[in-house]
N, C-alpha and C positions, 0 to 999 in steps of 0.2 A: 587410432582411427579418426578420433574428432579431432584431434591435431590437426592431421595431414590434410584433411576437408577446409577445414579454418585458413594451412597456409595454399592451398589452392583458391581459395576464396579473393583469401586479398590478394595472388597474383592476377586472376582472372579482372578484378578490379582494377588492379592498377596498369594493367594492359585497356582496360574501356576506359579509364582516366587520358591516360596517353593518347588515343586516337582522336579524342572530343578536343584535347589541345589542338594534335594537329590539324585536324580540322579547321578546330576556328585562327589559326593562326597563317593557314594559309589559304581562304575560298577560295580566293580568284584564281591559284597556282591550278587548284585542281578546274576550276570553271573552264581556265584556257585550255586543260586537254579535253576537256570536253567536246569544247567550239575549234578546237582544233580542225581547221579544213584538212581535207585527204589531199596530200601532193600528187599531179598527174603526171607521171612517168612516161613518156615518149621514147618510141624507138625508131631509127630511118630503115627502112622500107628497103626493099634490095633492087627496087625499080626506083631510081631517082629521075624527076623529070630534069632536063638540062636547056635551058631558053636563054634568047636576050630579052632584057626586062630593060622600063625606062628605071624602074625605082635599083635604089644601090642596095637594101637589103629586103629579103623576103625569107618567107616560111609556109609551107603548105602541108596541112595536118589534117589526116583520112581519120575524123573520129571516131567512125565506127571500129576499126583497125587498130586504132594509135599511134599510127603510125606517122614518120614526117616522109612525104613526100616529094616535096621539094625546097632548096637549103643554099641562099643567099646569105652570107655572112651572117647569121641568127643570132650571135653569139656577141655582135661589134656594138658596142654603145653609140644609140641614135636619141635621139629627140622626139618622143611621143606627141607631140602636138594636143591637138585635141581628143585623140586616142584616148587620154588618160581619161576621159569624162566617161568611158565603160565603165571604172574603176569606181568614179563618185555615183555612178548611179547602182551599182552592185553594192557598194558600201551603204549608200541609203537606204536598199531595198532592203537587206539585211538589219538593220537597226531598227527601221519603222513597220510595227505593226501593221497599223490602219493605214493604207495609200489615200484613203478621202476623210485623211484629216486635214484640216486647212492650214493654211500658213497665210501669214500677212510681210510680204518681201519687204525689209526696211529698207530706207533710203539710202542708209549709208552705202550698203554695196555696190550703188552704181557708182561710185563719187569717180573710180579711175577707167572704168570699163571701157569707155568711148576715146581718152587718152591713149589708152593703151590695144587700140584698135582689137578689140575683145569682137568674138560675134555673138549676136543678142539673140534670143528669139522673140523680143518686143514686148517683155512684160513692164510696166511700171512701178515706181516706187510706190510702196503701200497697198499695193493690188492683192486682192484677197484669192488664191490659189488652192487646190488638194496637190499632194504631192506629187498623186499620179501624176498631175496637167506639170508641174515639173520636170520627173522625170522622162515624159517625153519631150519635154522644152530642151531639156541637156542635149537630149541622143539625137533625136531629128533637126533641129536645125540650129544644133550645136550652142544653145545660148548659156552664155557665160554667168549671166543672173539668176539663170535657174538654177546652175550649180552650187551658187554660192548661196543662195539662199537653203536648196539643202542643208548645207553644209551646216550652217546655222542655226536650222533648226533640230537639226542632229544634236552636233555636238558644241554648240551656242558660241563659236569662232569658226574661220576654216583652217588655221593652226589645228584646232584640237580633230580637227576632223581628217586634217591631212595623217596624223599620226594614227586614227584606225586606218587608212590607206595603207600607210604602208606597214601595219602590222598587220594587212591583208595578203599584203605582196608577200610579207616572207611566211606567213601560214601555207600559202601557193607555192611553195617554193621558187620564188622571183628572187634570183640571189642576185641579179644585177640592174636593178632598178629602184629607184628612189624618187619621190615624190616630195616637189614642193607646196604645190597650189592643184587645187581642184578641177582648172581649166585647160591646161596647159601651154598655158602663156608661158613666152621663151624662160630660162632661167637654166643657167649654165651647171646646177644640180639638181634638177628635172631629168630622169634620163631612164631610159630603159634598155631592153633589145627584143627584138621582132619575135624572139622566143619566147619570153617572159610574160611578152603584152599576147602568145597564141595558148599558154598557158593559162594566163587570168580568162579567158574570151570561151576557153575550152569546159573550165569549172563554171564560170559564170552562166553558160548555155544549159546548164541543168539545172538554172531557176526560174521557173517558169513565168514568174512578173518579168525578171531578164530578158527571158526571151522574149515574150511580147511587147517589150520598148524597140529590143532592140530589131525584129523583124515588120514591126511596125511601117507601111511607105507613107501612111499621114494621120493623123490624130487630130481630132477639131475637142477646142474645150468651150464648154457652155459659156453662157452670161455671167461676166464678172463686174465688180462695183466698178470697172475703169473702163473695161470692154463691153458694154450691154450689147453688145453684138457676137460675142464669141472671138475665136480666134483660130484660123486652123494651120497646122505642118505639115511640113513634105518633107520625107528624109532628103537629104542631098545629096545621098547616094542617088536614089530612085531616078531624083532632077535631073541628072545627068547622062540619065541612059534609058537610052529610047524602047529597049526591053530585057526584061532580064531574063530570057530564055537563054538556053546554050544549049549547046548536041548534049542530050540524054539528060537533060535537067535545068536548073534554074537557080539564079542566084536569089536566096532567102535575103537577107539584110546584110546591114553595112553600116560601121563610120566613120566618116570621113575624118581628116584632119589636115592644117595645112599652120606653118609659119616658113617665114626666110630659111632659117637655121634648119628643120625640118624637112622643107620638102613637100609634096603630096604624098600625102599617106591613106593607107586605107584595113582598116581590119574588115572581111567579109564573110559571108557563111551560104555555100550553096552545096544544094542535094544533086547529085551525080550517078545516075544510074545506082539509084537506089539507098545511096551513103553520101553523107554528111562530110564537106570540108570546110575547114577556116585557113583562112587567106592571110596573113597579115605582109603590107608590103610603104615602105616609107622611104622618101628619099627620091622621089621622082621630080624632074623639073616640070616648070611651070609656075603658074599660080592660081587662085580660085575662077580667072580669067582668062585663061588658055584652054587650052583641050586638056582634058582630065585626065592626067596619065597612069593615074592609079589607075581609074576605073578601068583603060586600056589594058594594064597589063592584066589586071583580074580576068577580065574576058580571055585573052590570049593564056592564061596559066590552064581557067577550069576548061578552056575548050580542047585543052592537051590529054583529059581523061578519056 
């Protein structure tokens, strides 16, 4: 009898032995199912709307429903422009705790910005910021300094930061998109599809600092040691459009994106007799100095509900 106890004894030990190994031998294995995001599974709707659009691909997604709506080539690899800065500002918000902890923007990151015809929201080097006042600097009037400076305060490069992106993307199930850079400055392996980016826009909308950047139409930030006067944004969706009313609803937020390669682009999110859609559409001609032909086709898609 006291045998058998004895050898149950050191089995039972040497199974609690084993688990405390594997434990400490793999945390993070087990951390990442934890943080593991929920993939959102879409289905197409048996009412498909059918339009001419100026942009070459689009996706229209009923999230109350789950459904896709409407289905311009979703699936084709395009050029997210500055679309991707949904992604740096979702990645940011998720890593930093405290939104009004400060950051002091280094200098280095402006060095190619203006070279490389980046758009600013007008912060300067050294300028003392909260994150928040960032992350609406990314979203509303798309400044490339703001992201990069996240970026850095994140993960102390935007290398390192670009790599939690895109182990964002594939947590989301983004199987055809890859991220170079934070901004979405051209780069010929920069790349998404209109599906992926209605995917990230779809999970991201059930963050609630997320949403409030990104349904945000202006954001003004206090006295800074550069700015003693403040500074305030306008989304550039909003700039563009003289109301954002539609038959049976309105369009909540938006943003914008534009390069050569790209297109105009636009990911957007309006309530429609009573439910929620996101828009995302790229590839429309123009440029930030023409008539806006995202914002065009947005109007003409949700005015179809």
């Amino acid at each position: 009898m006291f045998k058998r106890k004895g050898i149950l004894s050191l089995l039972f030990l040497s199974i609690m032995i084993f688990v405390y190994l594997l434990l400490k031998e793999s945390p993070m294995t087990l951390r990442q199912e934890i943080d593991h995001a929920p993939k959102v599974v879409q289905t197409a709707s048996q009412h498909m709307l059918d339009l001419d659009m100026y942009s070459s691909n689009a996706i229209l997604v009923n999230l109350d429903e789950n459904q896709i709506v409407l289905d311009k080539k979703s699936e084709e690899k395009i050029y997210p422009a500055s679309l991707t800065k949904m992604m740096t500002v979702l990645v940011a918000i998720e890593q930093i705790s405290n939104l009004q902890e400060e950051i002091i923007l280094p200098k280095h990151i402006f060095r190619d910005l203006f070279e490389e015809n980046a758009s600013v929201a007008g912060f300067l080097p050294n300028e003392k910021l909260t994150v928040e006042d960032l992350l609406y600097g990314s979203m509303l009037p798309s400044g490339a300094e703001a992201s990069l400076g996240l970026a850095e305060y994140v993960a102390g490069s935007e290398r390192g930061f670009v790599k939690l992106m895109n182990e964002k993307a594939q947590q989301l199930g983004m199987k055809n998109t890859h991220f170079v850079n934070t901004t979405g400055l051209h780069h010929s392996d920069h790349y998404t599809t209109v599906k992926d980016m209605s995917l990230l826009l779809q999970y991201a909308l059930t963050n609630d600092d997320f949403r409030n950047v990104y349904t945000a139409e202006r954001y003004s930030i206090k006295s800074t040691n550069l700015h003693p006067e403040g500074i305030t944004f306008t989304s550039r969706m909003f700039q563009h459009m003289t109301s954002s009313a539609l038959p049976g609803g309105e369009i909540l937020g938006g943003k914008t994106g534009y390069t050569e390669d790209a297109g105009l682009c636009l990911a957007s999110l309006a309530l429609i007799n009573g439910q929620e859609y996101v828009l995302v559409t790229v590839g429309a001609d123009g440029s930030p100095r023409t008539e806006q032909y995202n914002i065009t086709d947005a109007i003409s898609v949700y005015s179809q509900l």
